[in-house]
N, C-alpha and C positions, 0 to 999 in steps of 0.2 A: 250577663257579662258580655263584653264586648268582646268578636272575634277577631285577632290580631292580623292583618293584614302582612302579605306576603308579596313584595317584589317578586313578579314571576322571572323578571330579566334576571334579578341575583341569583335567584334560582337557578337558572337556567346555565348562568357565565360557573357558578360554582361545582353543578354538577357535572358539566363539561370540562371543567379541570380536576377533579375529583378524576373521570375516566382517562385522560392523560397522566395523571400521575403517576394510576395504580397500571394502565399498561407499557407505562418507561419505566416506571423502576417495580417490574413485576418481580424481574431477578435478586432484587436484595429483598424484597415481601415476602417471597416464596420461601428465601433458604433461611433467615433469618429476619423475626421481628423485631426486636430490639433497631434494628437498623431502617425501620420507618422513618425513627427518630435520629439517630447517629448519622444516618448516610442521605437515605433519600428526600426527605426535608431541603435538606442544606442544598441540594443541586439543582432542586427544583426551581421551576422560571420565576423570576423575582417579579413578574406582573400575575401571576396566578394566584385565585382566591383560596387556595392551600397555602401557598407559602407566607400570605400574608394571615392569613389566620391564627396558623399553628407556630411558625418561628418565633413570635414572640415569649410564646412558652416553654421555648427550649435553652438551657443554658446547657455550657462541656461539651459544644458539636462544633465541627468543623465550620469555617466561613467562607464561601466559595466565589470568587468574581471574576467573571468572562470577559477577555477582551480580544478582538476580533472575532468569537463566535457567538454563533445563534443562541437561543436558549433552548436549554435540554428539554426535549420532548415536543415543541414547538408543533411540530408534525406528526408524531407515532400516533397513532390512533388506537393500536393494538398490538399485543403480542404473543402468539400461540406457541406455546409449551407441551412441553407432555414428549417429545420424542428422544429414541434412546439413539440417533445418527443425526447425519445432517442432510440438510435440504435440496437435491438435485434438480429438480426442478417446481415449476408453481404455474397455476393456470387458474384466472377467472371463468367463471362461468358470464354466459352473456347475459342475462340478469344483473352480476355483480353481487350475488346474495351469497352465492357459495364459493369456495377456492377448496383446487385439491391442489394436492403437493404430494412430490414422489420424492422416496429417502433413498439414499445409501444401503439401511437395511432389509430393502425389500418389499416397504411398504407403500402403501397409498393412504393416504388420509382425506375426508373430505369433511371441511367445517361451513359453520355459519359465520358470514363476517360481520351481522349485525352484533353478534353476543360473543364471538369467538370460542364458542361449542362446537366438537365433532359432532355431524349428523348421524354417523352410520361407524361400528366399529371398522377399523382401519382393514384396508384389506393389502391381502399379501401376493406378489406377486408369483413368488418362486423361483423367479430366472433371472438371478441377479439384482442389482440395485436397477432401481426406476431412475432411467434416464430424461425422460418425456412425458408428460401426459397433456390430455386438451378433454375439453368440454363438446360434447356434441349440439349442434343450434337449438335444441330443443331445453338443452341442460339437463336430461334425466339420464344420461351416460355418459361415461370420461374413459377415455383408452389412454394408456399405458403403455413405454416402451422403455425394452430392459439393457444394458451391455450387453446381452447375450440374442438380439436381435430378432428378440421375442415380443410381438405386440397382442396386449388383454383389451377386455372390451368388458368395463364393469356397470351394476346398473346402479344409482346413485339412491334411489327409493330405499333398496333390500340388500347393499353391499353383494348381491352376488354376481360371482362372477360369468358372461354370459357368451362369451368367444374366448379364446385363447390360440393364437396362432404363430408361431414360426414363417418369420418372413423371410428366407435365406439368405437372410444378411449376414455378413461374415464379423460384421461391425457393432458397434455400438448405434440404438436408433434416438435420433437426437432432437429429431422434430417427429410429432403425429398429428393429422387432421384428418377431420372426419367431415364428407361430404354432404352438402346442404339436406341432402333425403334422409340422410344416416345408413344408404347404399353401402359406401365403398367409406374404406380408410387408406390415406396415402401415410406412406412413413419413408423419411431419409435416413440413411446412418453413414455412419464415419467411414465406409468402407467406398463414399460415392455413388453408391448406388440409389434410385428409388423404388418403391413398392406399393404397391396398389393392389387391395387384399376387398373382395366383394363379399360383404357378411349373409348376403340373400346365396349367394353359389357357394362359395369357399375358394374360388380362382385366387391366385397369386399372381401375379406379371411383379416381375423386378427388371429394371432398366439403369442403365448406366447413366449418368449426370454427364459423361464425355470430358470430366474433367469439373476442378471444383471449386475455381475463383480463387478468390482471397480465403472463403471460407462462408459457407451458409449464413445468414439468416431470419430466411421463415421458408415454413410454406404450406401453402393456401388454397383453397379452392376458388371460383367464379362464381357469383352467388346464384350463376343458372348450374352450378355443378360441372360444364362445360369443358373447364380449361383448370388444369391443374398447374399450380408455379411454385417453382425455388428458386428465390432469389437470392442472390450472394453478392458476396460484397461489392463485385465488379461488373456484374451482369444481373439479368435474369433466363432463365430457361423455363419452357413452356413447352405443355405438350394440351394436345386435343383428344378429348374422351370419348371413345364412343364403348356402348356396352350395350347388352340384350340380354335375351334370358340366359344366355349359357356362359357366358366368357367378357371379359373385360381387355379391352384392348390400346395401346398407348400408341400414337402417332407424333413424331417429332413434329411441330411447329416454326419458322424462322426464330431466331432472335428477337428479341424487342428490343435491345440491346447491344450496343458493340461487345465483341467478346473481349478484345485488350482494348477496353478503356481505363485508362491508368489517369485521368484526371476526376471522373465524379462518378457517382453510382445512386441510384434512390434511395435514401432513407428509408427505415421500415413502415411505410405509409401506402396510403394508397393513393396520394395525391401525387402527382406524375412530377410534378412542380418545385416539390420539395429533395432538392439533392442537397449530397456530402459531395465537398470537391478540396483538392488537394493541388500543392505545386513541386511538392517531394515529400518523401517520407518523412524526412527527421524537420519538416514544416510545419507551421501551424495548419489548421484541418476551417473548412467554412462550410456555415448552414445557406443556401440560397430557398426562400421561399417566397414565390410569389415575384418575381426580381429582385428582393430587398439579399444581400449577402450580409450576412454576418459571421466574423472570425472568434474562433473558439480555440483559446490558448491549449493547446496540445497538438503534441506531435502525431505524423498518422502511424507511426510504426509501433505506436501504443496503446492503440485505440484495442479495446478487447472488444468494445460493446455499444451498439446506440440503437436508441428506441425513441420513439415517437408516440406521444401519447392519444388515443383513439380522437379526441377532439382540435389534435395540431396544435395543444398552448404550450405545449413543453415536449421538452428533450432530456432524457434520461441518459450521462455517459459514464460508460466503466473505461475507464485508464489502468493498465500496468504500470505499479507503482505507484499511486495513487490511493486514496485511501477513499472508502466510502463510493458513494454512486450521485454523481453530481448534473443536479435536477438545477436547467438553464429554461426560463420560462420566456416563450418568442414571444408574448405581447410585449414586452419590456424590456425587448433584450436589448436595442439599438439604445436607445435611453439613460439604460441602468446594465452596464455588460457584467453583472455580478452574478451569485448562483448560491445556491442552496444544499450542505454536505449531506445525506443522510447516510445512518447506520455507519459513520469510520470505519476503525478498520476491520470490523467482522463482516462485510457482507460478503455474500459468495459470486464472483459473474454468472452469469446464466441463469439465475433463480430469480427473475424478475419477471414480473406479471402487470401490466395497467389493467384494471376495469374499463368497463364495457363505454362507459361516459368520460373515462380519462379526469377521473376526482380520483382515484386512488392506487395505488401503487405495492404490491408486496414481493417482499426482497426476503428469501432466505439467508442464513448467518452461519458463521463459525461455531456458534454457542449452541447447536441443533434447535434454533428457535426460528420463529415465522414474523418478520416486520410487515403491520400493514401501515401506510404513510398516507396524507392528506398531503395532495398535490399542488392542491386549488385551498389551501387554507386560508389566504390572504395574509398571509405574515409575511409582513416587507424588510424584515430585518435579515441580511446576508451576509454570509460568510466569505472569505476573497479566496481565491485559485489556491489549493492543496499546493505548496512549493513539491517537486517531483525529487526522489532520492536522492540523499548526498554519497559522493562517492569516494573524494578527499577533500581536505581541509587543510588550510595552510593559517599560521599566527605572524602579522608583518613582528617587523625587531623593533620597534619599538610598541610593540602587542598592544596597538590601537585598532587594528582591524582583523579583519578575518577573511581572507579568501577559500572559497567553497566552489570545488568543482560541482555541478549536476547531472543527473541521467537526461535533462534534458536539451544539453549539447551546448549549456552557459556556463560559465564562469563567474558570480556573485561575490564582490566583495561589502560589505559589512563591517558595521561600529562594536567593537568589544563590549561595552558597557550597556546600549540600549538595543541592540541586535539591528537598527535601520538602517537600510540597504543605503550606502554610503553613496555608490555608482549604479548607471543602470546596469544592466548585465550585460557582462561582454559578452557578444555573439558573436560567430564566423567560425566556429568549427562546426563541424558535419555530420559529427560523430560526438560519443558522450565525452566529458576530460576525463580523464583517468588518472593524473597527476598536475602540480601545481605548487610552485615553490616560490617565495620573496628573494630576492636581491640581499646583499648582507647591507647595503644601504637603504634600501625599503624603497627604494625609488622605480623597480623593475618588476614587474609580477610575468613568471612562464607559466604556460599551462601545457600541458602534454594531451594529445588525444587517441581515441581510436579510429580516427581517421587518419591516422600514420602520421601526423601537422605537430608542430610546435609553433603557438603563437607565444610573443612579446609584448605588454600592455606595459606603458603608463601606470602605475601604481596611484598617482593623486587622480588621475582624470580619468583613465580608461583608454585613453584612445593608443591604435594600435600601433606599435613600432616595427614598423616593414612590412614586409612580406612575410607569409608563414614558412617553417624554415622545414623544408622538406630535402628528404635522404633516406629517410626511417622504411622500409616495405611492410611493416603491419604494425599494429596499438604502439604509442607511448606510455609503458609505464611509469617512469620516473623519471624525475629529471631535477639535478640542483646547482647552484651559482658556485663559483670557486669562493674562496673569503673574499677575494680584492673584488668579485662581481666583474671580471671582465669576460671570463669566461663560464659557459653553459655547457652542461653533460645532461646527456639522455640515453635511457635506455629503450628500449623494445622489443615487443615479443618476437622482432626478426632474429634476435641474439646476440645483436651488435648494441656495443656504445660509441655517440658519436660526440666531440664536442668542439662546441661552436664559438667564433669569437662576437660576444653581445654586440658589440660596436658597429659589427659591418653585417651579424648577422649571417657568415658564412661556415660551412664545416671546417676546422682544421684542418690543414695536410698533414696527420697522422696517419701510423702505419695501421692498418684496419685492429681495431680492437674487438675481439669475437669472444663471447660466453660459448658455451656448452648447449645453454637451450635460452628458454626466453628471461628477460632481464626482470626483476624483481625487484633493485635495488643502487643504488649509484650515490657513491661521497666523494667527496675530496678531504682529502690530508690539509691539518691547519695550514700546512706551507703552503700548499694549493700546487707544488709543484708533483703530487701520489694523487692519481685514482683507481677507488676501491669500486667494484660490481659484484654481484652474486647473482646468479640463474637460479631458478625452481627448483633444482635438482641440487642443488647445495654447492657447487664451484663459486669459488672466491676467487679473484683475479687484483691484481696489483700492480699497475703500471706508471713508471716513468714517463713523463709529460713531455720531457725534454726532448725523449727520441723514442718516444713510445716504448717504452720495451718492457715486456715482461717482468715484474722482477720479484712476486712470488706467486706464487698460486696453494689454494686448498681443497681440498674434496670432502665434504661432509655429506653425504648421501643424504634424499629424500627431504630437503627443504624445503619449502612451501611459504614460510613469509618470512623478510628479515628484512633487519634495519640496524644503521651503523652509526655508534654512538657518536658525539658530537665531536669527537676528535680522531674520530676513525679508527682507534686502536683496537673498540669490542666490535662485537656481534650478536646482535641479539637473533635469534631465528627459531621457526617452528617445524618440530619434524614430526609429521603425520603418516609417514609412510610407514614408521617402525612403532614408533610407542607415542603417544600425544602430547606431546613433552616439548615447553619452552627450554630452550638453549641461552646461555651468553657463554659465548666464545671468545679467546684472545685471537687475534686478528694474525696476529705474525707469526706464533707455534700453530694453533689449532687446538691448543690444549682447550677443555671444558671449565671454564671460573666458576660456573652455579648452572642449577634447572631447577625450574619451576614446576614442580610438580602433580600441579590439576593437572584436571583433565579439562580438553578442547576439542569436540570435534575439526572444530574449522576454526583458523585465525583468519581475518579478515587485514588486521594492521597492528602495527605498533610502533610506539614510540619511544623515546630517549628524556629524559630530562637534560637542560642545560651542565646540570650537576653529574649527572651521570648515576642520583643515586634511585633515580627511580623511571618504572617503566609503566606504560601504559601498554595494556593490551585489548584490543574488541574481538569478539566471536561470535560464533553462531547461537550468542545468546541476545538478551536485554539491557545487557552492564558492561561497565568498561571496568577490567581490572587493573587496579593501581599496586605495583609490584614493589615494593622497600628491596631489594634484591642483597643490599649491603646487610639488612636483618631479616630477612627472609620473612617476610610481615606482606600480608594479602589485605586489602579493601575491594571490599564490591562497593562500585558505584551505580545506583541502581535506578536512577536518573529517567530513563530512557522506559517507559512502563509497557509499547505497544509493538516496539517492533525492533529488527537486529539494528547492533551499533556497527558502523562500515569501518567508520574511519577516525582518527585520533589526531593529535599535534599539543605537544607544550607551547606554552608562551617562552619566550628567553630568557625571561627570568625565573622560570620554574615556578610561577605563582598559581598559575590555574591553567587548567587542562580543557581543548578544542574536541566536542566527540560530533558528529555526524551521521544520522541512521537514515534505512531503507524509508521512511515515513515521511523524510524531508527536513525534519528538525534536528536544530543545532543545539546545543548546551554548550555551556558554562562554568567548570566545575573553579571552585578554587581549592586548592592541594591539601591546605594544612582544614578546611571546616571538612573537609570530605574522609579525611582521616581520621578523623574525630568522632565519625557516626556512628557507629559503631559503641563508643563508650560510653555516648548523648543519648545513646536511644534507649536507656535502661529508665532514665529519668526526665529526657525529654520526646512530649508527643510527635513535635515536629519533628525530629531527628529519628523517631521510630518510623513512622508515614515514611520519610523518605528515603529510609535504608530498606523497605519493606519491597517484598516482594510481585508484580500483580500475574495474578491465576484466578481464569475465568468471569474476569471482571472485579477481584477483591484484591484489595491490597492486604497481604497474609505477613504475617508475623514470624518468628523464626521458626515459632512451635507450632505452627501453622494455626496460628490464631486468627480468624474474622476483623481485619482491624477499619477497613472502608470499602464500603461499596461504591463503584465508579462509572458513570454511565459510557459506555463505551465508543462514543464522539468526545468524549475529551479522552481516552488514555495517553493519546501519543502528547498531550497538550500539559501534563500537571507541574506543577511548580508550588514547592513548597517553603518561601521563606520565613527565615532567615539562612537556609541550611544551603547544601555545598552547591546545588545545581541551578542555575538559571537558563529558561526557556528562553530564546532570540527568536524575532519574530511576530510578526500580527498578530498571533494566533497562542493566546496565554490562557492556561486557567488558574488561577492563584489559590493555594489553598490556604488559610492560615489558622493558626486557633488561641483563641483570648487566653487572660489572664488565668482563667478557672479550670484551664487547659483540658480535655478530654474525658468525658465520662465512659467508659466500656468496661468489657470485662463483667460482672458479677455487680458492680456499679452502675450500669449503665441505664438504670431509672431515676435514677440524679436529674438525669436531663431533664424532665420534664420538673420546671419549677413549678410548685407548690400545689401539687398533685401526686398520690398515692395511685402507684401501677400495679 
């Protein structure tokens, strides 16, 4: 008989997506099998010879399609489990064979990264969580630094532990390295200080940094042992070694570096050539290497992180506010200015490691697990720039568009219907907007900032009307149009409200109108001839426009967010000071009309209905709740899967709901299908998926049921029509599910057609 001949390439491309699969969706294999088939299947990359093999024999699973992102797993290579904390720090060995990682509880692990097997039982520190650790050049020892500015010396063979020393740091030690002989260990901590500990003596010498930059990070030794450096973000500092048999001793060095250089610094390389340079903080940030400059859309006062990979093809950057760690590859960057997300929104800063060749990449998580990444994969397919947190959000009147303040000091408006950025983004404030309100003719859009600024735009085009309207001494938080649109009221955390006439763009000659503390909140009365304000601390203010005058005031203690319905007559507000209790208040007694009685720790925002009969609120959760207040009837909208919802806003005609979260994504809601989910979700799949809740990666059920596993680059990203919430935006993951609608539960071997499990 003839022996059947085997494509080695099939072979090859197959089992290669085989070990991509099972290490991106290790988390739903692990905790539940059933979900091989339910979950992990369906997310997998629609070019991999998994997906094409197996889907066809699946019927009752979700249908998944990407638009603006990568496909899941594209990059993961592995992913190490097993730990009961999370991941503090991560360190290649110079081989690239092994990586250790230091936890939270204490411990140290060191595995193989060809199999993703521990070598050596974990060892344990005992002096608090492992801050640091590094590999010694030989790779047969990794030392360890603790919060409690305690640095170990373990040996990688035999997990024993073979120094342990007290570096009289008062700090946390945040970097360790160990010198080319395996001599001495230098360690930094958060206290400024450094320390140079000789493991042949036992000497200690700890020396002061003289001061600490922007903020460390690395540091290195000379590969003659010679010269010891910390560099930080704005300099570097150098000292010269000299040591003998008895004692170890540190000599200051000059600078290599200006010490207040405030426009560039070197990147963590060791190429002289390759700097970060900057033209102000809340500005874009640029790579120069080699003379070639290239601009990298973020701002520098957000920069938490950048790294340079050992071979200079890439750039690895952590953003505040931003999700994931975004890998910009410099052969291509002039070309194609595009980038690569990995691990959304679980990764941790600081728990990033490149290998020794700069092919690989491992990032600790939220989920106490260990990402390793292919850097250099060749996959050309890219993801566009993470939009940076929404702060407020505004619906024009005739709720065709949407303007959306950002953390990144723009102002965004956008199409209701297909979320594409209608205008570019108005820039010129300084500072983040912090508020943002339409024109009652739609013709005007304000923004309010924290740079004390009130800008004026154009609503069809964008372009700016005047000058910024300055008077305010700190943030603007609120600010709204009279009915007739001629005039503009703002509030600020200076405690004043000022208001201005649109036309000429100047403050009124009003008699000063003062809050209590900082301003929260600012309407007008339908006539437009009453404005109402409310402070942090709960004072309501009521003033005559005519001749400014006072003409009532209220005291509600301990307020914290509030918003005045569309006729200015309620109050809705949150008092966190005494009990966590939404309020609506009558406006002109102070009597209490209803409260809401969850619980909140934090209100972020809330809204009014044009109707007045219903309220929107966000917190220091995932969801926007939708308040029937008239029936005292709660919806979670639960929309929002990855991160807090900030900000809210109805359309005008009460038909669907504006939310805004820290993640950057806008939704969608409309009123009456979002109300409904609640009653859908007993008999429909889709309506259950999207009232569901996500913990730990699964979208959970009321009863805390297993209902999808979700790979964690798309949580903030899901979309499930035909139901209440739509994603705006590049950046979509559509879930949907056929006719034969979901198999789970006690069911859930359905799926696989015409096969017994």
């Amino acid at each position: 008989m003839k022996t059947p001949q085997v494509n080695s390439q099939d072979v090859t491309r197959f089992l290669c997506d085989a070990n991509s699969f099972v290490a991106s969706s290790h988390a739903a294999i692990a905790r539940s099998a059933p979900h091989i088939y339910i979950s992990a299947v369906s997310f997998a990359s629609k070019d991999s010879l998994i997906y094409q093999d197996f889907a066809p024999f699946l019927i009752g699973v979700v249908s998944v399609e990407t638009f603006g992102a990568d496909c899941h797993a594209s990059r993961l290579v592995m992913t190490l489990t097993g730990h009961e904390s999370r991941a503090s720090s991560v360190a290649y060995s110079p081989s690239g064979h092994l990586l250790a990682s230091g936890f939270y509880d204490g411990m140290v692990h060191i595995w193989d990264t060809r199999t993703g097997e521990e070598v050596i039982s974990p060892m344990r520190s005992g002096d608090g969580f492992v801050q640091s650790v590094t590999f010694s050049l030989d790779g047969l020892r990794v030392a360890s630094g603790t919060d409690n500015g305690v640095v170990s010396v373990w040996n990688v063979l035999t997990g024993r532990l073979e120094s342990r020393r007290p570096l009289n740091h008062s700090g946390r030690v945040l970097f360790v390295a160990f010198s080319p002989d395996r001599k001495l260990i230098a360690s930094k901590s958060s206290d400024e200080t450094v320390g140079l500990w000789s493991l042949e003596t036992g000497q200690v010498t700890v020396l002061s940094t003289l001061g600490n930059g922007r903020g460390p990070i690395s540091l290195s030794f000379s590969p003659d042992g010679t010269i010891l450096s910390l560099r930080f973000w704005d300099y570097e500092r150098r000292w010269v070694l000299h040591t003998d048999a008895s004692e170890a001793e540190l000599r200051l060095q000059p600078l290599s570096h200006r010490e207040h250089d405030t426009r560039g610094y070197p990147v963590y390389s060791s190429n002289p050539k390759l700097t970060l340079a900057w033209d102000n903080n809340s500005g874009p940030i640029s790579i120069t290497q080699a003379g070639r400059v290239v601009t990298l859309p973020y701002p520098l006062d957000q920069l938490y992180d950048i790294r340079i990979s050992p071979d200079e093809k890439c750039i690895v950057v952590f953003i505040e506010g931003y999700a994931g760690l975004h890998l910009w590859d410099l052969r291509r960057i002039d070309s194609d200015p595009s980038l690569i997300i990995l691990g959304g929104d679980t990764v941790l800063a600081h728990t990033i490691s490149f290998s020794s060749d700069g092919r690989y990449l491992a990032s600790g998580s939220r989920d106490c697990t260990i990402q390793i990444w292919d850097v250099d994969s060749g996959h050309e397919t890219a993801q566009p720039v993470q939009e940076s947190g929404v702060n407020v959000v505004a619906v024009s009147p005739d709720n065709v568009f949407i303007a959306c303040g950002r953390e990144n000091n723009s102002l965004y408006v956008c199409d209701v219907r297909t979320g594409s950025t209608w205008l570019p983004p108005l820039n010129g404030h300084e500072s983040q907007v912090s508020s943002v309100a339409f024109s009652s003719d739609g013709q005007i859009l304000a923004s309010g900032s924290e740079d004390n600024t009130i800008r004026l735009w154009r609503a069809q085009t964008g372009a700016p009307i005047g000058e910024p309207l300055t008077g305010h001494q700190s943030s603007v938080r609120a600010v709204t149009f009279s009915p007739d649109a001629q005039w503009l009221a703002s509030g600020s955390d200076d405690k004043t409200v000022l208001v201005w006439d649109v036309a000429t763009g100047r403050s009124m000659d009003f008699a000063p109108m003062v809050c209590e503390d900082k301003v929260s909140a600012v309407a007008f009365w339908p006539s437009g001839q009453v404005l109402a304000a409310g402070d942090i601390k709960g004072h309501i203010f009521l003033w005559h426009l005519e001749n400014s005058q006072l003409v009532h005031q209220l005291q509600l203690d301990g307020l914290q967010a509030m918003a005045f319905s569309p006729g200015a007559s309620r109050l809705i507000a949150f008092d966190g000071a005494r009990d966590p209790i939404v309020y609506i208040f009558d406006v002109n007694t102070g009597n209490v009309l209803h409260r809401f009685n969850d619980v909140f720790e934090e209100v972020f925002s809330v809204a009014w209905s044009t109707c007045e009969r219903y309220i929107a609120i966000t917190s220091a959760t995932h969801a926007v709740s939708l308040w029937d207040w008239a029936h005292d009837t709660v919806t979670r909208l639960q929309g929002n899967k990855s991160d807090w919802v900030t900000s809210v806003a109805f359309s005008t005609d009460g038909r669907f709901i504006v939310s805004g979260a820290v993640d950057g994504v806008i939704r969608v809601w409309n009123v009456e299908d979002a109300r409904s989910l609640v009653l859908r979700a007993e008999h429909d799949p889709v309506a259950r998926l999207a009232s569901a809740e996500l913990e730990d990666g699964w979208l959970v059920g009321s009863s805390g049921e297993l209902l999808l596993w979700v790979p964690g680059d798309y949580h903030g990203y899901l979309q499930f029509p035909p139901s209440a919430a739509t994603v705006l935006g590049q950046r979509r993951i559509v879930v949907t599910v056929g006719d034969r609608g979901l198999h789970w539960g006690e069911d859930w071997h359905a799926c696989w057609r015409g096969a017994v499990l």
